[in-house]
FIKOLVEX-391489 format. One line per field, with one value per atom (N, C-alpha, C, O): residue in three letters; atom name; x, y, z. Coordinates in pm, 1 decimal, m for minus. Layout:
<zamars>
rest: [ALA / ...]
atom: [CA / ...]
X: [X / ...]
Y: [Y / ...]
Z: [Z / ...]
</zamars>
This chain:
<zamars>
rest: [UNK / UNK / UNK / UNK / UNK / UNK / UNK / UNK / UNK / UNK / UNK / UNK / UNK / UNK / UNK / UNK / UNK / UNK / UNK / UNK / UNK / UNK / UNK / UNK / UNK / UNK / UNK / UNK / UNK / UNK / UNK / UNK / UNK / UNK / UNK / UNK / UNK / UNK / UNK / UNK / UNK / UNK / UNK / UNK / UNK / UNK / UNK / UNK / UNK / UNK / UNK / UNK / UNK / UNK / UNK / UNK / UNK / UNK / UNK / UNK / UNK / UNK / UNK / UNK / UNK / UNK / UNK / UNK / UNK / UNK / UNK / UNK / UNK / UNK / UNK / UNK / UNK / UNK / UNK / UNK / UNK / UNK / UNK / UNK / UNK / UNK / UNK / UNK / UNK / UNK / UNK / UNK / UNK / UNK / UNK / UNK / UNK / UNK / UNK / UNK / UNK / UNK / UNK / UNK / UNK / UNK / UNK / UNK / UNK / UNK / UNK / UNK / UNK / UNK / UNK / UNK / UNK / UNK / UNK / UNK / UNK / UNK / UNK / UNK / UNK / UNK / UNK / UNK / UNK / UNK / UNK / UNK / UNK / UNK / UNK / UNK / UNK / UNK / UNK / UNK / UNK / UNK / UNK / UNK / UNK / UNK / UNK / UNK / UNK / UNK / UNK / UNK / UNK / UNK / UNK / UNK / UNK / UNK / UNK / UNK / UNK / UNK / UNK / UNK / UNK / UNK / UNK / UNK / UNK / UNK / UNK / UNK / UNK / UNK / UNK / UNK / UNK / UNK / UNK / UNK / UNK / UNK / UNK / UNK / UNK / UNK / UNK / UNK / UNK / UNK / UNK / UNK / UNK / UNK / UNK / UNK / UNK / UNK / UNK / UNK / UNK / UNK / UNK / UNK / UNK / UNK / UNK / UNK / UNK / UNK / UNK / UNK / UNK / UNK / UNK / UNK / UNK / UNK / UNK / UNK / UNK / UNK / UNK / UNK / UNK / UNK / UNK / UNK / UNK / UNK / UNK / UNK / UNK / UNK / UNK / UNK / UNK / UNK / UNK / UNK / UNK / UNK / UNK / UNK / UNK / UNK / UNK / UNK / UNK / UNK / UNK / UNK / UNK / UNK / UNK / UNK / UNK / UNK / UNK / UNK / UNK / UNK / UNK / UNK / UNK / UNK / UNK / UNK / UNK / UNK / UNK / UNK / UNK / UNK / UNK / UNK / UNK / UNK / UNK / UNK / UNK / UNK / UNK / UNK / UNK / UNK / UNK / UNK / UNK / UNK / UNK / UNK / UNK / UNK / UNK / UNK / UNK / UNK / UNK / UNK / UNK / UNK / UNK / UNK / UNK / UNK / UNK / UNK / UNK / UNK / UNK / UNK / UNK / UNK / UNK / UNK / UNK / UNK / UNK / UNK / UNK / UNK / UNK / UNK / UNK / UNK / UNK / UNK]
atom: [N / CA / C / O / N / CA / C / O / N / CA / C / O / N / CA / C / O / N / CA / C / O / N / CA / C / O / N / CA / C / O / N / CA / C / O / N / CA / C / O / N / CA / C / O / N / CA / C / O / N / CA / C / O / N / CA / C / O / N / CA / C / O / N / CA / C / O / N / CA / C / O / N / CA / C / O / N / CA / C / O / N / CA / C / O / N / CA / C / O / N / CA / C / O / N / CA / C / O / N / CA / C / O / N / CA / C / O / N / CA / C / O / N / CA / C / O / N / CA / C / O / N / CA / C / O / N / CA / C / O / N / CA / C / O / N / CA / C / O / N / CA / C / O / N / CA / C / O / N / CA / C / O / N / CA / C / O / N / CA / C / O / N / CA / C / O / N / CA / C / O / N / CA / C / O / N / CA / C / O / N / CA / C / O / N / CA / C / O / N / CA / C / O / N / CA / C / O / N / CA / C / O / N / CA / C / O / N / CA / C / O / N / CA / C / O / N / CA / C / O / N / CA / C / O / N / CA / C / O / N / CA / C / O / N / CA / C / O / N / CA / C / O / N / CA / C / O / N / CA / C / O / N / CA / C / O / N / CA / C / O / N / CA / C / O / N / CA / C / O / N / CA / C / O / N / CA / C / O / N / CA / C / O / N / CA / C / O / N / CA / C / O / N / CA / C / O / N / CA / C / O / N / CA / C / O / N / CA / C / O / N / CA / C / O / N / CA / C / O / N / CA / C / O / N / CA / C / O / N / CA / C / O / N / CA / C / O / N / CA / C / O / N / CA / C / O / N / CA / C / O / N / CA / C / O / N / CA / C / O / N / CA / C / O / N / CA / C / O]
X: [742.7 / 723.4 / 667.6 / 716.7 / 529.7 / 504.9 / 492.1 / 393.0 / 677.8 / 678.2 / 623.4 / 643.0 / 548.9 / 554.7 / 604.2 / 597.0 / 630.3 / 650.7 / 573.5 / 526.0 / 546.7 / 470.2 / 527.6 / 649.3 / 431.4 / 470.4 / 501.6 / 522.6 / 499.4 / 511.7 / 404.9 / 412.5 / 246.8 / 123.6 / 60.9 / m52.6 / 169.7 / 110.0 / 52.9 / 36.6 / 21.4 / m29.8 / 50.5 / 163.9 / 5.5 / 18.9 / m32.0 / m139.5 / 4.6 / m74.7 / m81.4 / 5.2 / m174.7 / m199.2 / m141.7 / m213.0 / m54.1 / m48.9 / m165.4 / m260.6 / m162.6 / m279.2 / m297.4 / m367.8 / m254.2 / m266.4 / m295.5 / m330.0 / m277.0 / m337.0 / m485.3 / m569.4 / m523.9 / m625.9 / m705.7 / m823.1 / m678.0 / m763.3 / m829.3 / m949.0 / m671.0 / m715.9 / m826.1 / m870.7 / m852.4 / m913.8 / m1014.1 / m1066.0 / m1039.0 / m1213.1 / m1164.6 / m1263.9 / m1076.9 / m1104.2 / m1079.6 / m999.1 / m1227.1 / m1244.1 / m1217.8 / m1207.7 / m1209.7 / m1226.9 / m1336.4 / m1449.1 / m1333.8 / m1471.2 / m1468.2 / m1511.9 / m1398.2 / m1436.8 / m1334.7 / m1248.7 / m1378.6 / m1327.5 / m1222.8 / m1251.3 / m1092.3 / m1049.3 / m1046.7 / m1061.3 / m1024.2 / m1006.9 / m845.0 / m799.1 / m781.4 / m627.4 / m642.9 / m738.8 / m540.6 / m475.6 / m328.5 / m287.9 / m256.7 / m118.3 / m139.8 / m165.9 / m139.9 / m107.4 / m4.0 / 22.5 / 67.9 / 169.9 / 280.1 / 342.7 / 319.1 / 410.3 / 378.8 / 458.8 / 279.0 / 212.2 / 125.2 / 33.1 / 82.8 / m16.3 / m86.9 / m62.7 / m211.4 / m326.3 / m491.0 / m558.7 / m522.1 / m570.2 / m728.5 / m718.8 / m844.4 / m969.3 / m1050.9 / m1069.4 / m1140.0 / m1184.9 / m1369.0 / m1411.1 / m1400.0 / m1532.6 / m1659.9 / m1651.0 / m1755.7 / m1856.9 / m1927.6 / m1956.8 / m1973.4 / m2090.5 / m2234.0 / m2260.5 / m2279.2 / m2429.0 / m2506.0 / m2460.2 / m2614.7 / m2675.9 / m2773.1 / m2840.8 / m2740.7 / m2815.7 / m2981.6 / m3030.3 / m3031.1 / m3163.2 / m3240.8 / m3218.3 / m3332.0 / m3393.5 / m3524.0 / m3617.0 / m3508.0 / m3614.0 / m3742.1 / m3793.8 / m3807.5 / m3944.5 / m3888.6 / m3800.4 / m3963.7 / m3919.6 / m4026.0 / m4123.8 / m4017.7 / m4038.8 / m4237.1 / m4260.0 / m4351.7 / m4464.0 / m4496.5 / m4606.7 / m4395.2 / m4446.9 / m4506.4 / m4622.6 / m4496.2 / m4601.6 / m4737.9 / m4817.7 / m4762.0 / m4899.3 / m5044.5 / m5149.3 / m4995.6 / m5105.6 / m5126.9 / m5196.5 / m5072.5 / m5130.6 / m5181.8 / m5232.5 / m5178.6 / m5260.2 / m5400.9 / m5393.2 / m5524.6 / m5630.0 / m5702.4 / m5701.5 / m5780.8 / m5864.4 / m5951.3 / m5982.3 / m6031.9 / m6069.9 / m5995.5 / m6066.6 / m5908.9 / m5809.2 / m5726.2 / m5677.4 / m5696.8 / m5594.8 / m5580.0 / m5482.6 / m5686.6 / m5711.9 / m5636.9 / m5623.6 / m5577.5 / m5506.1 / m5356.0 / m5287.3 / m5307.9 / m5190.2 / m5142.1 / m5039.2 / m5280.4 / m5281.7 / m5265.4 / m5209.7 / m5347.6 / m5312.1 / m5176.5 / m5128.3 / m5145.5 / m5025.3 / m4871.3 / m4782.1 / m4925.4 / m4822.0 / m4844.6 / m4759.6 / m4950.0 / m4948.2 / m4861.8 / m4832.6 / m4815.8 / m4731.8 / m4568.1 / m4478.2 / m4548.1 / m4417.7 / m4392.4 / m4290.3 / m4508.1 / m4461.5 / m4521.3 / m4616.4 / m4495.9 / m4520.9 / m4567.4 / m4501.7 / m4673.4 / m4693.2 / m4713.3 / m4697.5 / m4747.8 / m4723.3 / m4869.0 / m4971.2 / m4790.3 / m4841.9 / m4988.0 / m5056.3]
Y: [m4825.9 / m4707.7 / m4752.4 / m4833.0 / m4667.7 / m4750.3 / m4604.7 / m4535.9 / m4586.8 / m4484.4 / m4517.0 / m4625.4 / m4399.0 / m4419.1 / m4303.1 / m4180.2 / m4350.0 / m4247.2 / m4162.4 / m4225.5 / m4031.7 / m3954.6 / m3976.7 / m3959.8 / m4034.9 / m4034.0 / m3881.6 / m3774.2 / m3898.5 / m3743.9 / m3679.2 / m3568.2 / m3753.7 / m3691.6 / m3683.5 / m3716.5 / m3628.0 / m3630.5 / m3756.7 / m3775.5 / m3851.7 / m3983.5 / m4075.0 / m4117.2 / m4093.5 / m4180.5 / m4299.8 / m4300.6 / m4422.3 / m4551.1 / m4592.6 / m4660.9 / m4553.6 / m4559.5 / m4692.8 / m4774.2 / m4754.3 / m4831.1 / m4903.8 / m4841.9 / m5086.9 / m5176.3 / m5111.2 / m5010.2 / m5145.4 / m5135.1 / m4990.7 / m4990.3 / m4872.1 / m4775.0 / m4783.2 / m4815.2 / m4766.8 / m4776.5 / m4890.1 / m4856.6 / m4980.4 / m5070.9 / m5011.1 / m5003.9 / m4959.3 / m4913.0 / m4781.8 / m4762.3 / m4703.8 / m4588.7 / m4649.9 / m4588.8 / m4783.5 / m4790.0 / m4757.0 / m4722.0 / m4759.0 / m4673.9 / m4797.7 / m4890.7 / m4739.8 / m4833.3 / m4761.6 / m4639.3 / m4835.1 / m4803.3 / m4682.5 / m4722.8 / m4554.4 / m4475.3 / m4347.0 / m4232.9 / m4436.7 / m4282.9 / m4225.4 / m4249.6 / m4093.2 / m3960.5 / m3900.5 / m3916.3 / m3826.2 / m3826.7 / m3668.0 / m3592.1 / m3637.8 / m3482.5 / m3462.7 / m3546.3 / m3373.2 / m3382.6 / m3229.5 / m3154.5 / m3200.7 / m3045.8 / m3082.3 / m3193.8 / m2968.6 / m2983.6 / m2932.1 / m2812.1 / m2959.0 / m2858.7 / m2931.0 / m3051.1 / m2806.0 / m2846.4 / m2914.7 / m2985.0 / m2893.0 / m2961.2 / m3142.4 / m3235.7 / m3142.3 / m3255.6 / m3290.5 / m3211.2 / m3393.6 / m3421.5 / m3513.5 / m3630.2 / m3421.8 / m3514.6 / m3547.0 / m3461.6 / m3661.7 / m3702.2 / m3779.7 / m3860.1 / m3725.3 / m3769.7 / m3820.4 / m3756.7 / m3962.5 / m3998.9 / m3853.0 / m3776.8 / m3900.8 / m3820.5 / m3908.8 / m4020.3 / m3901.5 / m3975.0 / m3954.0 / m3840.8 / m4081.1 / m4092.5 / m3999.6 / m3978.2 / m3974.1 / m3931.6 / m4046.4 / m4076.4 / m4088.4 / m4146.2 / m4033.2 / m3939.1 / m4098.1 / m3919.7 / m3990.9 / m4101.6 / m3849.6 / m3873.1 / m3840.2 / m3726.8 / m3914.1 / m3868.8 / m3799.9 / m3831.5 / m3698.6 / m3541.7 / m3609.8 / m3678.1 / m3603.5 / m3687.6 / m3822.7 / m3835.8 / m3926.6 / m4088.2 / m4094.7 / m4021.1 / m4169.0 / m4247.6 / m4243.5 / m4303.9 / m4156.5 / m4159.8 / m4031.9 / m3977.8 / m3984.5 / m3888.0 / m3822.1 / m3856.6 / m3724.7 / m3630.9 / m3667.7 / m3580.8 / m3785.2 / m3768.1 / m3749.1 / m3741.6 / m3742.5 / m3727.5 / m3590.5 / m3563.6 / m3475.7 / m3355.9 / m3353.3 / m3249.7 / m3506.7 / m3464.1 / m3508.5 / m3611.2 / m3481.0 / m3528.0 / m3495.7 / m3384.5 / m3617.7 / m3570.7 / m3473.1 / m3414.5 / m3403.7 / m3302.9 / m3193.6 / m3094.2 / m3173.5 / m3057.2 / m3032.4 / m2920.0 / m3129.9 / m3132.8 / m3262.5 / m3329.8 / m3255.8 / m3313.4 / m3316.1 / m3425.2 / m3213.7 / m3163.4 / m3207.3 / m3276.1 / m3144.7 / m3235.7 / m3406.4 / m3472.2 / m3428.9 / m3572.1 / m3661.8 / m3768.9 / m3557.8 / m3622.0 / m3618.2 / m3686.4 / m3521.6 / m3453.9 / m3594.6 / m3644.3 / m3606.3 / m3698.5 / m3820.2 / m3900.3 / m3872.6 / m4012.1 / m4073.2 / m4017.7 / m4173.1 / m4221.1 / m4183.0 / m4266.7 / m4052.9 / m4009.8 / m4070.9 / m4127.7 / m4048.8 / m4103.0 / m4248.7 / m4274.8 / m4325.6 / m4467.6 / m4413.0 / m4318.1 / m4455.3 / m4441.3 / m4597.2 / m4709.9 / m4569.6 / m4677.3 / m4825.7 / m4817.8 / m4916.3 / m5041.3 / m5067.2 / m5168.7]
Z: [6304.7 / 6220.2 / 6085.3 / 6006.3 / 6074.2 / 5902.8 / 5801.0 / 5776.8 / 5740.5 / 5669.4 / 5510.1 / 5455.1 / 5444.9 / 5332.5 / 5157.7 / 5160.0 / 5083.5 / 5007.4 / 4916.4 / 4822.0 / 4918.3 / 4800.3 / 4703.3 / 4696.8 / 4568.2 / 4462.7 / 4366.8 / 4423.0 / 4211.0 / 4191.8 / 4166.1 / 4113.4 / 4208.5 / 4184.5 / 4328.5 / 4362.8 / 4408.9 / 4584.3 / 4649.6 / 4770.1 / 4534.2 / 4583.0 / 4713.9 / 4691.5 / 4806.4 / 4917.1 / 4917.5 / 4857.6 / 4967.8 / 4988.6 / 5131.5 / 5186.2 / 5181.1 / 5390.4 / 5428.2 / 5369.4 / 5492.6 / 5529.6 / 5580.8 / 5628.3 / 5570.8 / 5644.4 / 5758.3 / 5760.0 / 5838.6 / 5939.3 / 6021.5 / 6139.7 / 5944.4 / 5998.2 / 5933.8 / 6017.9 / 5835.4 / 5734.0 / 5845.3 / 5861.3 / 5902.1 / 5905.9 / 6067.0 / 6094.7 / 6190.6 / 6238.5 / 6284.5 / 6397.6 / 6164.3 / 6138.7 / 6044.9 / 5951.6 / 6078.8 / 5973.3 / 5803.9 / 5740.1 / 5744.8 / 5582.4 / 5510.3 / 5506.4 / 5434.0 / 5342.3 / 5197.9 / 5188.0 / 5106.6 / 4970.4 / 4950.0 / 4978.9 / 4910.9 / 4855.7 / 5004.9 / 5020.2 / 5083.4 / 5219.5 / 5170.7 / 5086.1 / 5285.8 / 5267.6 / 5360.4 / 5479.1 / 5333.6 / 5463.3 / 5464.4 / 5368.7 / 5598.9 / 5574.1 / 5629.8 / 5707.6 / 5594.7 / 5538.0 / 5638.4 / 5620.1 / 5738.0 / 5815.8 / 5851.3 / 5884.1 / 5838.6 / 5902.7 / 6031.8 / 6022.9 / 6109.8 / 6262.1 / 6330.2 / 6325.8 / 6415.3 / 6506.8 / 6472.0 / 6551.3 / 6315.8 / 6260.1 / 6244.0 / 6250.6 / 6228.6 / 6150.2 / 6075.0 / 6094.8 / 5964.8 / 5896.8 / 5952.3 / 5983.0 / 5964.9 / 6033.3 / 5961.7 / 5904.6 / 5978.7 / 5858.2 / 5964.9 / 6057.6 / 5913.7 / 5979.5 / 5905.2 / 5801.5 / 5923.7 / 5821.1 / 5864.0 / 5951.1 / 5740.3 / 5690.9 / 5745.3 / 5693.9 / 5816.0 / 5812.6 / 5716.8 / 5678.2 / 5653.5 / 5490.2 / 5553.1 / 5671.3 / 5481.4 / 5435.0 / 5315.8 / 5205.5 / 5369.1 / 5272.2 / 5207.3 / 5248.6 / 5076.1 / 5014.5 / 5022.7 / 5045.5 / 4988.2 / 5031.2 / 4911.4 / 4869.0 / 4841.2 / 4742.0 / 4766.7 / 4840.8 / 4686.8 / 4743.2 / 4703.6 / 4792.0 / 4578.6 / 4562.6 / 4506.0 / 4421.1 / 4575.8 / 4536.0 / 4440.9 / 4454.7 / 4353.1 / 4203.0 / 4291.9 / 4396.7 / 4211.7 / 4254.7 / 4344.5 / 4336.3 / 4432.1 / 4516.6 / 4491.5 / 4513.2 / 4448.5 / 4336.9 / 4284.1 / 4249.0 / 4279.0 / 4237.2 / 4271.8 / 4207.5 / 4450.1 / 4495.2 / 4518.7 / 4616.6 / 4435.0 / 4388.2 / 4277.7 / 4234.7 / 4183.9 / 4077.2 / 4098.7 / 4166.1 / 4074.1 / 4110.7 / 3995.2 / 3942.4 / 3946.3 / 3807.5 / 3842.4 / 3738.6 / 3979.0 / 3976.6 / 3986.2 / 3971.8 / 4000.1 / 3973.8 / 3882.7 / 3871.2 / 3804.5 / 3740.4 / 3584.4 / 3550.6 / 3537.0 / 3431.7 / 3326.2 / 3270.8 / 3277.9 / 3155.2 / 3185.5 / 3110.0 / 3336.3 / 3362.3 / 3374.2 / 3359.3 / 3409.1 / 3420.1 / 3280.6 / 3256.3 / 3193.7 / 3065.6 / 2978.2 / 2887.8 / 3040.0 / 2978.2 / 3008.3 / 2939.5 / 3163.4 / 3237.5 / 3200.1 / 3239.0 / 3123.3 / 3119.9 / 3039.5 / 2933.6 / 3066.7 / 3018.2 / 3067.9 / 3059.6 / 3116.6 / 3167.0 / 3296.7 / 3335.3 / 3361.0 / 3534.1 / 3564.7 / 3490.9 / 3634.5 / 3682.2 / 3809.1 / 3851.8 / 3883.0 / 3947.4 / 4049.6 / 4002.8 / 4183.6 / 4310.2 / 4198.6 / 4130.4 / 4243.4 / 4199.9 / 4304.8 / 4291.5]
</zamars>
């Protein structure tokens, strides 16, 4: 039996050995339900976040024939691909 105690800020400390058996690492997520007269506890699978425009994307809507004034406007603000 690996009991443990709530502190007085609801805080728990998972035992090794469950933690290790359920993959949890430092930073995951668990998701927390009572059913059936128990607390049951699932870890979260990560998402790697995804960055919407990466560092450059955008610029191949600027085009000195279209867009001259913006281009000038941006220089110096954006870095664009090496």
């Amino acid at each position: 039996m690996n009991a443990t105690a709530i502190r007085p800020k609801r805080q728990v400390t998972l035992p090794s050995e469950v933690s290790e058996a359920a993959g949890l690492k430092p930073g995951d997520q668990v998701d927390w339900r009572f059913e059936g007269g128990e607390i049951r506890g699932r870890k979260l699978k990560q998402t790697e976040p995804v960055e919407m425009f990466p560092r450059g994307s955008l610029l191949k809507y600027f085009t000195p024939e279209r867009n001259a004034e913006e281009l000038q406007l941006l220089k110096g603000c954006v870095l664009g691909p090496d």
